[in-house]
C-alpha positions as CSV (number, residue, x, y, z in Angstrom):
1,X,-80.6,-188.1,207.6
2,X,-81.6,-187.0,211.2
3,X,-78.5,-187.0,211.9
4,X,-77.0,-184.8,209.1
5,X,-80.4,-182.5,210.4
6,X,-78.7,-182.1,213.3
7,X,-75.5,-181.1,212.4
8,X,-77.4,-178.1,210.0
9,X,-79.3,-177.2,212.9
10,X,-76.2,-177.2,215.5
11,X,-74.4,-174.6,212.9
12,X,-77.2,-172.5,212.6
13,X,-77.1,-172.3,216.2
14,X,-73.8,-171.5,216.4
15,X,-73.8,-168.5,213.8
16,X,-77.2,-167.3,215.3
17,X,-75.1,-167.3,219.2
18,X,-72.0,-165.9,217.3
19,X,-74.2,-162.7,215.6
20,X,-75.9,-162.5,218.9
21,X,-72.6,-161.7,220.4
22,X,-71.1,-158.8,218.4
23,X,-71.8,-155.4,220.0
24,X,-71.6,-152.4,218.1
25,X,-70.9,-149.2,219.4
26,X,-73.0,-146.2,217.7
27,X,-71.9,-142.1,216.9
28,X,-74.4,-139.7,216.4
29,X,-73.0,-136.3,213.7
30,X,-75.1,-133.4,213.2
31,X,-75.6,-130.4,211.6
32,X,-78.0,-127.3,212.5
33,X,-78.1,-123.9,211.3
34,X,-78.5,-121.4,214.3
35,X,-80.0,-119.0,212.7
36,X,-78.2,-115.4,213.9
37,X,-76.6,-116.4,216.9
38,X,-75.2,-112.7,217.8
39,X,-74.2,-111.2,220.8
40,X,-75.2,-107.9,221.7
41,X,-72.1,-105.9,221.0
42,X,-71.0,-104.7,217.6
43,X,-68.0,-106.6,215.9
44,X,-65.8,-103.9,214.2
45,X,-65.6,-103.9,210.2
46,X,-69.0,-106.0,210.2
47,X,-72.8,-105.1,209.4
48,X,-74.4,-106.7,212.8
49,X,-76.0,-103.6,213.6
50,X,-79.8,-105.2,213.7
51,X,-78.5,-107.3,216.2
52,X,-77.9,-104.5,218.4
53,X,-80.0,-103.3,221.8
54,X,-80.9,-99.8,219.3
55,X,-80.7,-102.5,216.4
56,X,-84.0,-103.1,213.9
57,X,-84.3,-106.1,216.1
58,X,-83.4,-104.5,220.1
59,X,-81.4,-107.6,220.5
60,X,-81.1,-107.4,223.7
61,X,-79.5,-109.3,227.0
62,X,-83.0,-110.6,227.3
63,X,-83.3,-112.0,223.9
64,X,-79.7,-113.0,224.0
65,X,-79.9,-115.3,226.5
66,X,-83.1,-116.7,225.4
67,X,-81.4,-117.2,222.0
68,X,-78.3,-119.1,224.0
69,X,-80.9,-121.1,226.3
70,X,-82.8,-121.9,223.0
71,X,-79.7,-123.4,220.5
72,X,-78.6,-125.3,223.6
73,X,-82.0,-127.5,223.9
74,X,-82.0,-128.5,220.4
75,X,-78.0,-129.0,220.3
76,X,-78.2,-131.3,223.5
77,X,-81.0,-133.4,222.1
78,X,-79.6,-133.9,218.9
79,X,-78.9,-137.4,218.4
80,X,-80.6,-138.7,221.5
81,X,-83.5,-140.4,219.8
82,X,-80.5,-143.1,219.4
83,X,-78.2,-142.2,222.2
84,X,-79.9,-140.8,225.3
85,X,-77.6,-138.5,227.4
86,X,-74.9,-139.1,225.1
87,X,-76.1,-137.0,222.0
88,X,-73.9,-136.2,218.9
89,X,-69.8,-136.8,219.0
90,X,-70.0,-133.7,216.9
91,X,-72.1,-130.9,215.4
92,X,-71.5,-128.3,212.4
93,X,-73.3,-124.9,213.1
94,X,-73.9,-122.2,210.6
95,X,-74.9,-117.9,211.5
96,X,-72.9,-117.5,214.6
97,X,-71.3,-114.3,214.9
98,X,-68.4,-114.9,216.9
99,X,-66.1,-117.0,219.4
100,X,-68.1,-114.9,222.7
101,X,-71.2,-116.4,221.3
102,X,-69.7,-119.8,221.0
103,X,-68.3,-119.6,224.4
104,X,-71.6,-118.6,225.9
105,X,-73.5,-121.3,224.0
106,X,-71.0,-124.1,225.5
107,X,-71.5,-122.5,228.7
108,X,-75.1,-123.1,228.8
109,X,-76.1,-126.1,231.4
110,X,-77.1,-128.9,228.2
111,X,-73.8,-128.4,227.1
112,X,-71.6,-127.9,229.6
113,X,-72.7,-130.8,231.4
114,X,-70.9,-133.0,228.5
115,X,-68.0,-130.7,228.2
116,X,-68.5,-129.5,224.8
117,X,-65.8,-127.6,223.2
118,X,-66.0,-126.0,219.6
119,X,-63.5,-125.2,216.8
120,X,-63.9,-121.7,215.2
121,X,-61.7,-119.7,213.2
122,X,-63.0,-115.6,212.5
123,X,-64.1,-115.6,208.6
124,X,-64.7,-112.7,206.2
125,X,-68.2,-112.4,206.0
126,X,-69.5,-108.5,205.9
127,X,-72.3,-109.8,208.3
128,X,-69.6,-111.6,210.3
129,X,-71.6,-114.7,210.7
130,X,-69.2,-117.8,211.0
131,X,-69.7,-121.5,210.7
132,X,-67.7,-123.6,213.6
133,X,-67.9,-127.3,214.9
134,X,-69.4,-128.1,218.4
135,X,-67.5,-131.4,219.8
136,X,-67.4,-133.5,222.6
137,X,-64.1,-134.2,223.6
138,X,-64.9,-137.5,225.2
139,X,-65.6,-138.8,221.8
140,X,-63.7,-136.6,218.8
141,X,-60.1,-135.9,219.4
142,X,-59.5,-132.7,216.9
143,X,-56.0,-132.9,215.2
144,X,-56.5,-130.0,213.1
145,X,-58.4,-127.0,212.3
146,X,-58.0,-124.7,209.0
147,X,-60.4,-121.9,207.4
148,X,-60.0,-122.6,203.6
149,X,-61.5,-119.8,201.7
150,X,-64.4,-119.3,199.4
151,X,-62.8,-118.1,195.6
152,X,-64.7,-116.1,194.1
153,X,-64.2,-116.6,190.2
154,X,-65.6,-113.9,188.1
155,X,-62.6,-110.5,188.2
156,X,-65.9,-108.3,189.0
157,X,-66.5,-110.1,192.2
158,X,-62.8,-109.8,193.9
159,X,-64.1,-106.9,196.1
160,X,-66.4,-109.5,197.8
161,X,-66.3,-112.2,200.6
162,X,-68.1,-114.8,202.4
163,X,-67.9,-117.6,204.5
164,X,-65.1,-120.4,203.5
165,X,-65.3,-124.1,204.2
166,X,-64.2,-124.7,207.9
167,X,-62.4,-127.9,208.1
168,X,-61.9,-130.1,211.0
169,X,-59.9,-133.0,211.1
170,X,-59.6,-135.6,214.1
171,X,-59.9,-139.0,215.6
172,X,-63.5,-140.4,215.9
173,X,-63.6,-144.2,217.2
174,X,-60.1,-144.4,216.7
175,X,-60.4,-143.9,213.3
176,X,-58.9,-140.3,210.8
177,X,-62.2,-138.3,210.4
178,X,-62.7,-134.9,208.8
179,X,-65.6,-132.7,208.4
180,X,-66.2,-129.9,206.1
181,X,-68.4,-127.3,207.4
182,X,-70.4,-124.8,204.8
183,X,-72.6,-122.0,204.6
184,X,-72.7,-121.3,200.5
185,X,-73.8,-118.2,199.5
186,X,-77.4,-117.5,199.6
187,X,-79.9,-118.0,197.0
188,X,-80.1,-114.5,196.2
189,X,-76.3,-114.9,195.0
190,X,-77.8,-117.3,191.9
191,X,-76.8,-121.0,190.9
192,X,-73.6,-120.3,189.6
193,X,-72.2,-119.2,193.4
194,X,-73.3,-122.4,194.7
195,X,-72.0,-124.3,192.0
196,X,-68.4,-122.7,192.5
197,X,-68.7,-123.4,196.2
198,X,-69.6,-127.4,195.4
199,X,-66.5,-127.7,193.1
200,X,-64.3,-126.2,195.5
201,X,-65.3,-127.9,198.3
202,X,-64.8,-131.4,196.3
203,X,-61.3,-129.9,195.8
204,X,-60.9,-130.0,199.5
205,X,-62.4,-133.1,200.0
206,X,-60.0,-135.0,197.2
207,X,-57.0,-132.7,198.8
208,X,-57.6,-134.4,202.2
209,X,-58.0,-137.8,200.4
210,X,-54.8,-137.5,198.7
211,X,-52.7,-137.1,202.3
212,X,-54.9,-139.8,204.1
213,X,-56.4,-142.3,201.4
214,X,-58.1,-143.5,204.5
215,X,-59.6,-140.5,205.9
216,X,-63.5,-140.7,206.1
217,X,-64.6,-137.3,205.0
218,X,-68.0,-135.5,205.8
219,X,-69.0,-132.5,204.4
220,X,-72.0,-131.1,206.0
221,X,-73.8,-127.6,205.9
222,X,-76.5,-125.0,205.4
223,X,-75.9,-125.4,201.0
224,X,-78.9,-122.9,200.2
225,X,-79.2,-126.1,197.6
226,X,-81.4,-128.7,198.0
227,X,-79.6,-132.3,197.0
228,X,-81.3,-132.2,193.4
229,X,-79.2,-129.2,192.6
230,X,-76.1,-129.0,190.2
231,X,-74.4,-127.8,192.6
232,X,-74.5,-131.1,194.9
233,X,-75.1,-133.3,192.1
234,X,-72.6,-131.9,189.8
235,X,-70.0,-129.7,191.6
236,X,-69.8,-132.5,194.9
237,X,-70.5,-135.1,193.0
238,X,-73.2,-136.2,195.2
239,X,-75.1,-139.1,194.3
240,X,-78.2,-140.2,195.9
241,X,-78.1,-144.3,196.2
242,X,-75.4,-146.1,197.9
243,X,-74.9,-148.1,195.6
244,X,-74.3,-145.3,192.7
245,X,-71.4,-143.8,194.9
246,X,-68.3,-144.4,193.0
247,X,-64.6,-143.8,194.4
248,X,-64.6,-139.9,193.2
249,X,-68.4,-139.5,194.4
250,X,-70.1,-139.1,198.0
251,X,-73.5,-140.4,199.3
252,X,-76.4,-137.7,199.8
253,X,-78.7,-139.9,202.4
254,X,-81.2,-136.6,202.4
255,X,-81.8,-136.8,198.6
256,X,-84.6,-138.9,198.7
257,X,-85.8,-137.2,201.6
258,X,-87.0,-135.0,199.8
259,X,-87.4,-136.5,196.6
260,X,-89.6,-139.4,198.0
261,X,-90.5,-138.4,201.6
262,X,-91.4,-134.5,200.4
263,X,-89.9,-133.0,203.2
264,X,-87.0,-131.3,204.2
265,X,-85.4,-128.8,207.0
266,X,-86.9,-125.7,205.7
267,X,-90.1,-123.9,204.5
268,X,-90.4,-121.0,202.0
269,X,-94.1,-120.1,200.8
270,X,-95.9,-123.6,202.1
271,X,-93.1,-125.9,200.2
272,X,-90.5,-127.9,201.5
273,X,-86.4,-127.1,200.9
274,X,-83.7,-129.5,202.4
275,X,-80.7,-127.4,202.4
276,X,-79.3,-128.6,205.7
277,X,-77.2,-131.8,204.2
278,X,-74.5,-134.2,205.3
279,X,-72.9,-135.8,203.1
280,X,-70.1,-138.9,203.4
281,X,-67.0,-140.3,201.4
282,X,-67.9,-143.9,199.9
283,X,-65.7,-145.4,202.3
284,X,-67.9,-145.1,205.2
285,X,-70.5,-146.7,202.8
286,X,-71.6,-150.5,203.3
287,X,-72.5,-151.7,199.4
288,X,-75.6,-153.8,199.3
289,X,-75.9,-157.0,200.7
290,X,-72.6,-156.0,202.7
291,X,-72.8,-155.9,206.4
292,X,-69.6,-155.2,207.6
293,X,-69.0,-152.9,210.7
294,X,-65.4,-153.8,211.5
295,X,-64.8,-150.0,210.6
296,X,-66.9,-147.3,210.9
297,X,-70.0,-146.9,208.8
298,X,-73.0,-144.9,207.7
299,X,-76.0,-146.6,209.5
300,X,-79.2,-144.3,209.0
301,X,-79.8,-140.4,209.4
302,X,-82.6,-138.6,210.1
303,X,-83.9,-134.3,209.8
304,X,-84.3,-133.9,213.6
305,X,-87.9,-133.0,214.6
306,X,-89.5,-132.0,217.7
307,X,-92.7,-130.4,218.6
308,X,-91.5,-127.1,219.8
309,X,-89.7,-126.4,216.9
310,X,-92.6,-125.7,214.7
311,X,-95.4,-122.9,215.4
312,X,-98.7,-124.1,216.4
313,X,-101.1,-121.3,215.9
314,X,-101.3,-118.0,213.8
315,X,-99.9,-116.8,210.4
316,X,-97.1,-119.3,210.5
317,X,-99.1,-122.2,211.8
318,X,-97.2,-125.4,211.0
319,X,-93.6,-123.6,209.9
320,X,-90.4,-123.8,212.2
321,X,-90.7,-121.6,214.8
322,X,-88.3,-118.6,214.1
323,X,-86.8,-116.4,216.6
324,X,-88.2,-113.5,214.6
325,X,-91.2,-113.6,211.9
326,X,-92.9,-110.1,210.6
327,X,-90.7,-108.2,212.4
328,X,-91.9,-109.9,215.7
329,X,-89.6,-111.8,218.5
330,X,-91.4,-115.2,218.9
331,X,-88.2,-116.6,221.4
332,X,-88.4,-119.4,219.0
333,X,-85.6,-121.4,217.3
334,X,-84.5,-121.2,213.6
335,X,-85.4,-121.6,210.6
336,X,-84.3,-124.4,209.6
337,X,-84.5,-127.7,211.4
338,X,-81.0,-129.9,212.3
339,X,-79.8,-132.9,210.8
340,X,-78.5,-136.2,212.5
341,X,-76.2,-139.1,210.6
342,X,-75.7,-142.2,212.7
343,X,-72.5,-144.0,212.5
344,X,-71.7,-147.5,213.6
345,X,-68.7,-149.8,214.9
346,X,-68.6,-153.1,215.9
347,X,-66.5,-153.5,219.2
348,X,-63.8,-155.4,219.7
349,X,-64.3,-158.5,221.5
């Protein structure tokens, strides 16, 4: 009996020094919604005039560069709750105007320190505002980059147009990755706009299935749509438990963020939205009970939070500090706070 005891305990042993020696290497992606990154010079054919120095808003060189200094702390940090000086392999951003702004925003010391490069292509927006992806090369390799556009379906909308789905494809821990950057149309549009933006999105998402089977697919964004809404639920296909996600599906981890934490990435009139989302492809899913990192996998995500995002005194006491409320510069931040998914791989041994 002590014997057989011994042998149990010897194997136990052994596993325990076996677990104990897998590594795991860990990728931070984020979103964050910049909140009217615009230069100071007007863009021909679009309406950025309040973001001029005779602008509603005297955007100025001042203001500009506080804007740039501004993005560029919250960018940096993202992801370093988890990975200090390493951040984020990539990050969506939503409202910038333009590749100038993006090349200043890269330029700015938090950033270029890591060498991060973006992926931008000019959209149609009558504001001009563009989404693009912010990437560190040292850890994303982009293969691809495409603009596909948002359809608008109803004959008595074909005069309009707004931001498309930008769609980056590339190598992330040797492994196919894509991401699917949104803005959807604001909530002003109605329901139905969002709706169409989550069905043709999925569209994507299946297209770039369909050529890769393997590809592990993001789509992240600013979806003016919190995760309870039809047009994640229903147009996506999101679903909010892991273990719900079926092939066709993907996994909204920020769902119960706001549905049992009561939170989100946004305020409007003392109540929480969480519009800021990122969403995965079931393949990057570990079922329950399953702990297998040999590929890459979701591990946890969080709504990125930091002190000096949020005002702490006045009217807006307790809201994310903007960088205009009331008609008033407060050289704050956005509106909306960023998002972090964290994504692991065990390491060869």
């Amino acid at each position: 009996m002590k014997k057989q005891l011994f042998l149990v305990l010897l194997l136990m042993l052994a596993c325990i020094t076996a677990n104990a020696q897998k590594k795991f290497s860990v990728y931070g992606v984020g979103f964050y919604n910049l909140e009217n990154l615009f230069d100071i010079t007007h863009d021909e054919g679009h309406n950025d005039y309040q973001y001029l120095p005779d602008g509603a808003n005297h955007w100025n060189e001042l203001k500009y560069t506080h804007k740039l200094h501004n993005m560029s702390k919250v960018l940096s940090e993202m992801g370093t709750d988890v990975l200090p000086n390493v951040g984020c392999a990539f990050i969506g951003v939503s409202e910038v105007e333009n590749a100038h702004a993006l090349t200043d925003l890269c330029n700015e010391p938090p950033l270029k320190e890591r060498n991060i490069q973006f992926c931008h292509i000019e959209g149609p927006d009558h504001r001009g505002v563009d989404c693009a992806l912010l990437y560190n090369p040292a850890l994303f390799t982009v293969r691809d980059v495409k603009l596909v556009p948002y359809v608008y379906e109803l004959p008595q909308d074909s005069n309009r147009a707004t931001r498309g789905f930008l769609t980056v494809s590339g190598t992330l821990a040797g492994e196919h990755v894509s991401v699917i950057v949104c803005h959807w149309p604001s909530r002003f549009a109605g329901s139905y706009y969002r709706e169409c933006a989550g069905r043709q999105v999925r569209v994507v998402k299946d297209s770039l299935l369909r050529d890769d089977p393997n590809v592990k697919v993001f789509v992240m964004g600013d979806m003016n749509d919190d995760p309870i809404n039809k047009s994640m639920v229903e147009g996506l296909g999101c679903k909010p438990e892991i273990d719900e996600t079926g092939p066709d599906n993907m996994y909204n981890p920020y769902y119960n963020v706001l549905v049992k934490k009561k939170t989100g990435t946004l305020q409007y009139q003392g109540k929480w939205n969480l519009f800021d989302q990122i969403v995965m492809t079931p393949n990057l899913l570990n079922k329950k009970g399953v702990k297998d990192f040999t590929t890459l996998k979701f591990w946890k995500h969080e709504v990125f939070r930091r002190d000096y995002l949020f005002q702490t005194e006045g009217k807006y006491k307790g809201n994310t500090k903007r960088t205009h409320a009331g008609g008033v510069w407060l050289d704050g931040y956005s509106d909306h706070l960023p998002v972090v998914v964290y994504l692991a791989k065990e390491q060869q041994q």
